[in-house]
N, C-alpha and C positions, 0 to 999 in steps of 0.2 A: 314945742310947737313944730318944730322940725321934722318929729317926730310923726307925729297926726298929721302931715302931710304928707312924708313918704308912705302912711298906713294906708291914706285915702288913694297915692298915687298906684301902688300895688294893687288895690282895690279895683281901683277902674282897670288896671290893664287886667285885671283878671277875668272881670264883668266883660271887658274887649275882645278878651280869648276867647270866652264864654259862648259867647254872642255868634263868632267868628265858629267853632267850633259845630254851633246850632246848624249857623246855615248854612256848613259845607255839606251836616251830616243830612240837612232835610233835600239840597240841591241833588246830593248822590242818592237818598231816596224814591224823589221825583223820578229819578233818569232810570232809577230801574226798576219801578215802578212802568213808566212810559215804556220803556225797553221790552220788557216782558210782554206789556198790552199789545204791543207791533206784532211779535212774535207770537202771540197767541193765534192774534187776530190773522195773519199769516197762512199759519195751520192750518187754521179754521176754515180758509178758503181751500185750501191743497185740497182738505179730506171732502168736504161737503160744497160742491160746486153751486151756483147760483141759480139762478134761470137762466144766465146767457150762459152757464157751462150747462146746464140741461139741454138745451137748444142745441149746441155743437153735437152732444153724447146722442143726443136722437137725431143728428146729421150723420152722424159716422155710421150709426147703427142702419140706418135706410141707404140700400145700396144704389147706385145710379145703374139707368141701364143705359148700354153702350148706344150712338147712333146707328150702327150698322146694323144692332140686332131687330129682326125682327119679330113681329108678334105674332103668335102663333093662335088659333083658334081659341074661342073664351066661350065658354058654359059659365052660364048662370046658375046661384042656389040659393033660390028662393028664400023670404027670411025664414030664420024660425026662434022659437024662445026655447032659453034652457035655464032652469034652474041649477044654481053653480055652489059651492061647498062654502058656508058663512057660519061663522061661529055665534054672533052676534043676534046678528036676526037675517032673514031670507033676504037672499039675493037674486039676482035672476040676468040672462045676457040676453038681447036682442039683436039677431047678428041677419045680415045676408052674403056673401063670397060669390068671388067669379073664381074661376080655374082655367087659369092658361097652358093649353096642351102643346104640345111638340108636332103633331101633325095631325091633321085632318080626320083621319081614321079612324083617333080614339075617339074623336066627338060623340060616333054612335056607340059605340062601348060605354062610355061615361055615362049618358042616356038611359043605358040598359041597366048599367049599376046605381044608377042615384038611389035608392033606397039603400045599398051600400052603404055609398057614401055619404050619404044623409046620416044613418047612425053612428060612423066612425067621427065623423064632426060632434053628432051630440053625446057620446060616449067621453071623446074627446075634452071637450069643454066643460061638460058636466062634473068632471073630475079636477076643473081647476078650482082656485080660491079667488076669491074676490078683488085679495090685496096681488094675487099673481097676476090677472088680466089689466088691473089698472095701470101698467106704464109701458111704455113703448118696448121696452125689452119682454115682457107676456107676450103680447102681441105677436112681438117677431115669433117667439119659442113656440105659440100655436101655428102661427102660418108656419113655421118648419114643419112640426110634430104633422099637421093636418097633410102636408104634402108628401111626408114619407109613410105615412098609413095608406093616404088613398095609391100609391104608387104601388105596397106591395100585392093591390090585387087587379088594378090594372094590366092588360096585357099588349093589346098592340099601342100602345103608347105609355105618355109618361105626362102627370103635372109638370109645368115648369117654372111655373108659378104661383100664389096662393093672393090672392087680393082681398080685402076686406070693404067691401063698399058700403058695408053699415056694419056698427057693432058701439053698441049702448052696453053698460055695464051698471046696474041700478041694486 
């Protein structure tokens, strides 16, 4: 009898270790388990920022201008449409720009070249892609590209700016 008691006692403390064993090992699984998910989810934000880190990265990208400077003369360019490079199916930009000049004098030069400049704009964009135009960094890379084209045939001035007062991307 003695015996079948110490057998049942052995028993349970084994069943107790058992038990004990289980749920240190499910406790330490949970934790990294959880641990890992943090550290994913972590990551995940470092690499692929939110809307509120889109928001900042298209603040940083748009440069402020200073209060002292001033604005120099602005030409208009009238809208026009440009069929733009789509793998999928046609796409097409709907754009108008102003062009802010450095002095006065180029105004009528600019005037004299718009059909110029009219084609290096639609040269220009006609060669972009669809997915290029669509986010704030396109945008900026044509108002650079557009303002160092129309400069190099410019003569008594200089763009100093490129603005985009309309531009649909459809």
């Amino acid at each position: 009898m003695a015996e079948n008691q110490n057998d049942k006692t052995v028993e349970t403390q084994q069943r107790s270790s058992k038990k004990w064993v289980i749920m240190i090992g499910v406790t330490v699984a949970v934790l990294l388990i959880g641990g890992g998910g943090y550290f994913f989810l972590q990551q995940q934000k470092q690499t692929e920022p939110g809307r509120q880190g889109e928001g900042s990265k298209a603040a940083a990208l748009i440069k402020p201008i200073p209060e002292d400077a001033g604005i120099g003369p602005i030409v208009e360019i009238n809208e026009f449409i440009v069929n733009i490079i789509g793998t999928d199916t046609a796409h097409y930009v709907r754009a108008s720009l102003s062009l802010e000049l450095d002095r006065e004098s180029a105004v009528e030069e600019v005037g004299k070249r718009m059909p110029q400049i009219r084609d290096a704009v639609l040269l220009l964009i006609g060669n972009k892609t669809f997915e290029e135009l669509q986010d704030i960094q396109g945008k900026n890379q044509v108002k650079a590209e557009l303002k160092s084209k129309i400069n190099s045939f410019l003569r008594t001035g200089k763009v100093s700016n490129v603005y985009l007062t309309d531009f649909v991307v459809q």
